[in-house]
Each structure stands twice: as C-alpha cells, then as structure tokens.
N, C-alpha and C positions, 0 to 999 in steps of 0.2 A: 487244851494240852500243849506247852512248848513242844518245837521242833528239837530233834535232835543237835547236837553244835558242833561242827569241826573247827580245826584250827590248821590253816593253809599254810605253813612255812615257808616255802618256794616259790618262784614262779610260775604261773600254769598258765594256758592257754584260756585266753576271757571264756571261750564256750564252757568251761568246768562251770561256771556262775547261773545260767540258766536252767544247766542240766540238772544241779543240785537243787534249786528251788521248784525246779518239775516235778522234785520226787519228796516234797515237804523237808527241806535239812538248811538249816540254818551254817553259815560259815563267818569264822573272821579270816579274813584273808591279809598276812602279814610275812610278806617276801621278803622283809628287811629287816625281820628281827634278828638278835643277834644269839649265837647257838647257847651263849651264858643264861639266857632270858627265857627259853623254851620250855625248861624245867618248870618253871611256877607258873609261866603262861599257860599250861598246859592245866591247870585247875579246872572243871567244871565242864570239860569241853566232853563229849562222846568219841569222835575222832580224832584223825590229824592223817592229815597229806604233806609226804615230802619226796624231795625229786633224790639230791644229791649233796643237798647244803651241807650235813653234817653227818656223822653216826649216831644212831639211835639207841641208846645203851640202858643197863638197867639204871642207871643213875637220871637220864632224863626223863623217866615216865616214875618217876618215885613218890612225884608228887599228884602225878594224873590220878584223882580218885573217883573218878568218872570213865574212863577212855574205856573203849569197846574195840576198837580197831587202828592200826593204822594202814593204810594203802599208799605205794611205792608211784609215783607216776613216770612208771617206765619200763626197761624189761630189770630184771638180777634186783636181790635183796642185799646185798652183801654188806652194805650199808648198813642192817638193822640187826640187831641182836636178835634175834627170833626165841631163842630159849630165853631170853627174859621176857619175851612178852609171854610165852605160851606158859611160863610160871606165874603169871596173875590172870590166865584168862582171855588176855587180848586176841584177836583177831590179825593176821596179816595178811595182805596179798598185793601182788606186782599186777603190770597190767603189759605182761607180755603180746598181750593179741594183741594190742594196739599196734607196735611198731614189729610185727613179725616180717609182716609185708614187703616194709622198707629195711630190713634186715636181708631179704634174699634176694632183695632186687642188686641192693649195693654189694653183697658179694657175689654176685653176678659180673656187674662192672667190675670192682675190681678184680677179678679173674680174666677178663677180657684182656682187663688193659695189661693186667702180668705177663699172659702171655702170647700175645699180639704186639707187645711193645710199645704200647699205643702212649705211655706219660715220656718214656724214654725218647719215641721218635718228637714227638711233640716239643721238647728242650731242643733233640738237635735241630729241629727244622726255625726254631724262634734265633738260635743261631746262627742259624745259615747252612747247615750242616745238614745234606739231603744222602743218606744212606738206606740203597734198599734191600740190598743184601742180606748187612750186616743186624738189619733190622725182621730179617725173617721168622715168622711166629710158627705157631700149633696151633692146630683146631683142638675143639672140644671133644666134639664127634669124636667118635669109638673111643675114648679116654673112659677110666673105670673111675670115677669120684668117689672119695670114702667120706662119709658126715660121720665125724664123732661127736654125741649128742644129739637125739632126735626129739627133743623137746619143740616148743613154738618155734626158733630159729631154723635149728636144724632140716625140720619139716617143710620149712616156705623156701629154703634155700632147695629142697629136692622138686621140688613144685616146680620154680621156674629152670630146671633144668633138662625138666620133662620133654624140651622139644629138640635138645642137639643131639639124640642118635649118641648117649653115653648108656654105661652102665653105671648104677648108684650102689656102691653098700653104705650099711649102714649101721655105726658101734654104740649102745648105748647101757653105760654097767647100772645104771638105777633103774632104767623103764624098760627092758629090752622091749614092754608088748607094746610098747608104742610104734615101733617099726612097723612095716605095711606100706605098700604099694607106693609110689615107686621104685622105693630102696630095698633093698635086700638085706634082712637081718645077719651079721657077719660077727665071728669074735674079732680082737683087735688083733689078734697073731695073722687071721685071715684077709683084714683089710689090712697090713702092713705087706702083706706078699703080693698083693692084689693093683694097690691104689697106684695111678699117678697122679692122681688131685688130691691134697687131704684139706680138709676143712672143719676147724674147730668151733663147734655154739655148744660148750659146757658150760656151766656158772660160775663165780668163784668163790668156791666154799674150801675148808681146808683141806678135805683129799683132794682138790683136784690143784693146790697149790703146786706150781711149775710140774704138772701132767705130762708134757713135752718137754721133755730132758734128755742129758745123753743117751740112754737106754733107749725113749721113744723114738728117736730119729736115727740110730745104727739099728733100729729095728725092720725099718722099711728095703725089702729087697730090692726095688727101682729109685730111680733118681725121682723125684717128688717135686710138684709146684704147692707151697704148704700155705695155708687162709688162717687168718684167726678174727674176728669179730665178736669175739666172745669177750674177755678181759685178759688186759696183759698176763696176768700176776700165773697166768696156767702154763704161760710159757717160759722155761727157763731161758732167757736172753741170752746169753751166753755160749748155752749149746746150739741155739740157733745159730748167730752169727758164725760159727763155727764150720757148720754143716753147710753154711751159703759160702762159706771162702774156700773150704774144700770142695765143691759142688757137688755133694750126697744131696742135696735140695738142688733143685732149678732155679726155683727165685721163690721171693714170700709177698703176702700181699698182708699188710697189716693196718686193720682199723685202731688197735689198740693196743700199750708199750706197758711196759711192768710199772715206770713211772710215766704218766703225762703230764708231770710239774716239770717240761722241760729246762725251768730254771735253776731248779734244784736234784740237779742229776750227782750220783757218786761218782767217783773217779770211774769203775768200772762200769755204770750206767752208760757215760759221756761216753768210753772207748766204742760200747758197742751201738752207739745212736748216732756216732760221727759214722761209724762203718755202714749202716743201714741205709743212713740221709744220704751217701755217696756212689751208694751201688746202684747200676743200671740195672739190677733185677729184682729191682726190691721197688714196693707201691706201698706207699705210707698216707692214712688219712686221718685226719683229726677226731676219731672216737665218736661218727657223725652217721655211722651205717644205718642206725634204727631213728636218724634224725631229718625227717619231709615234714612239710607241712601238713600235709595228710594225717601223719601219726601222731603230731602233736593234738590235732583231735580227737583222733580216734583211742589215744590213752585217755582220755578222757571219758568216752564213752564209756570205755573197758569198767575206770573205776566206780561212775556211776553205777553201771549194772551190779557190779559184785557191791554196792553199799546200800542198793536198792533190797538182794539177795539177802545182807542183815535183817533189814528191814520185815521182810516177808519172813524170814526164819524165828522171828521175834527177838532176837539177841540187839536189837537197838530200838531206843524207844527215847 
C-alpha cells in the first residue's frame, strides 16, 4: 500500500522528517516553491504543512483532489481559509501546544522588563546615563493580572505566574469552561474594574478585529500595564498610542504591530510606530514570543501527533 503524501511549503525544523517517516507518511518537502505554483502542486498529495508563506484560500486547494488535511506549523490559523476547507471535507489544525510554553515565558520577560524598566535602563546605562530613581519599577506581587483569552497561551502565561503572590482573572467569550485554577473566571466589565496587568492571547479572526479600541481602554477603571502577544490586528493602534500619551495605560509590552511589514507602514501606521519605537514605556519585540528553539520542535511533535490522530481515525490512508 503507498504512504500517505504531504506536501511541505515552508520551512520546518529537519526533526518534522524522521517524525513523519516514524509514522509511515511520505513528504515532498519544498520551502521555495513559489505561492503561484502551490495550486497544481498540490495534485495527488493527502496533506500539506505550512507556516506563514502565504494565505490558503479556496482558490489554492481547487486543484487538490486528494488533500485530507492541512496542519498550521505554529500557534493562529488566520492564514487559512477554514470554511473553504471545511466545505470539501478537509481537516485543519495549528500546533498551538507546541509553542505555548515559550509564549508565557516571553510574556513573562516582557512584563518584567515593562515594568522594572529593565530595556529602558539598559540604553541609558550603554550611554552612560546611570539613573536610579528615575528608573524606579513595581513588583508583580499583589497586582490582579487579567488574561483575556484562556486558550493554549492564555493558560501558560497563568501557569508561569503562579509563583509572584498575584491574583489572576481571567475573560474568555468563546471557552468561558476553559478557566479553572489559577485564574478566576471574570466578565470583561469585571476584569476591567479589577486588572492592573491586562494581557491579550485572543486569535485573530474577525470579531476580535481591533478588540482593543477606544471603548476597551476608557473601560479600565485603573491605570493599566497592557500585553499583547497575540496578533497586532486585535489591537486598535491608534487608541493605544493614545491611552500611552495620556497615561490611562502605564506602558505596553508588544510582541506584535497591526503591520510588521515595517517598510511599508501608512502614514498613520508610521505616526504611531515613531511614537511606540520612542517611548520609554513601551517594549517592542520582533513577533518572536512563541519563537525558542525548543518549540520549533515541539510544533513539530504537536503536528505529527494530531496526523498520526488522522491516521488512527481512518480519514487518511
């Protein structure tokens, strides 16, 4: 009997290769095709893995008259059309466990460093500029942290926060039963009166397009240190930067921008990415929170198991 065939788009971590022949699935592995080419390439194949190369729409799987699944090697689908695959039958899944881990560790750090000051004192001190004052932080300790979203991120971020002597709530409008220990199930009215940490791991699908807008942020009755590691696109940019130059926010810590094509920002992009990149209370990092060397493997695992899961369910053969 032939193995099953995927077809590799992206770049993956070499361990994807052994994993998959552990489990009898044949692959062509082709990082460098170009997203015009996917369409017909995609003939004959069972699968297909891809990271981020392109969007996956009904137009490119139109030709797949074989394809069973596609698997996301990473956390968020947002990339892929899901109601066109789930109108022929296709299979989808991300491989959030893989990089949950290194999702709540990194918003850990940058919480730290937001606010302990720790990226701000570090420029002035490579300057020469030694301020201890002016550089005075807050602990974590007895701070009330709201996690909106308690999916796979959500959840590792309440995890590693288990040991500073906070309180956690916790908002989630699709999964509320997913809450449970150590967060406290809260509505958002409730964590908005409550929080002075907020931190964002929702997805971005289109209700949760700019989530955080003026309404969610004249919502909060304290001044607020706000997180987002989720995807830009949930946060209105704008009313942020707003709320950071009035100080209803303390400072923000951001893994991710509404655009990260830093090159091709709009005028109103630019205004509010010069103001971010310039403020001493803002921690900006390159879209890298769920990105260790560890999770690069461990997405890997993720996907094998749930292709394995096909396998065993009989829907791939």
């Amino acid at each position: 009997m032939a193995k099953p065939r995927i077809l590799i788009i992206d770049e993956v971590h070499p361990s994807l290769f052994p994993m998959l022949e552990g489990i009898g699935i044949a692959y062509d592995y082709r990082p460098d095709i170009k997203p015009i080419e996917v369409c017909e390439a995609l003939v004959g194949f069972e699968g297909m893995i891809v990271r981020s190369k392109m969007r996956i729409t009904a137009d490119t799987i139109k030709m797949a008259d074989t394809l069973r699944f596609v698997g996301r090697a990473g956390a968020g689908l947002d990339n892929i059309d899901a109601e066109a695959l789930q109108e022929r039958g296709i299979a989808l899944f991300g491989a959030n466990e893989g990089n949950r881990q290194a999702v709540g560790e990194h918003a850990l750090g940058m919480l730290f460093s937001l606010m302990r000051n720790i990226s701000r004192g570090d420029r002035q001190v490579r300057d020469k500029v030694w301020l201890r004052e002016e550089n005075r932080g807050e602990e974590i300790s007895g701070k009330t942290v709201g996690i909106i979203g308690y999916g796979n991120m959500g959840q590792s971020f309440a995890r590693v926060l288990r040991g500073f002597g906070c309180r956690i709530l916790a908002y989630d409008r699709f999964a509320p039963e997913k809450i449970s220990a150590p967060a406290e199930a809260v509505s958002l009215e409730e964590l908005q009166a409550e929080a002075d940490i907020v931190s964002l791991h929702i997805p971005y699908i289109p209700e949760n397009r700019t989530f955080a807008d003026e309404a969610f942020f004249q919502g909060f009755q304290k001044q607020i240190w706000f997180m987002n590691t989720s995807r830009g696109e949930v946060v209105d940019q704008s009313a942020l930067v707003q709320h950071l130059q009035t100080g209803k926010l303390k400072g923000a810590a951001l893994d991710v921008l509404e655009n990260e094509k830093l090159h091709s920002l709009t005028e109103a992009q630019s205004r509010n990415f010069d103001y971010l990149k310039s403020a001493g209370h803002v921690v900006l990092t390159p879209h890298i929170a769920g990105w260790t060397h560890e999770s690069y493997v461990q997405i890997n695992e993720v996907l094998v198991q749930k292709i394995q899961a096909l396998q065993e369910a009989g829907k791939l053969s």
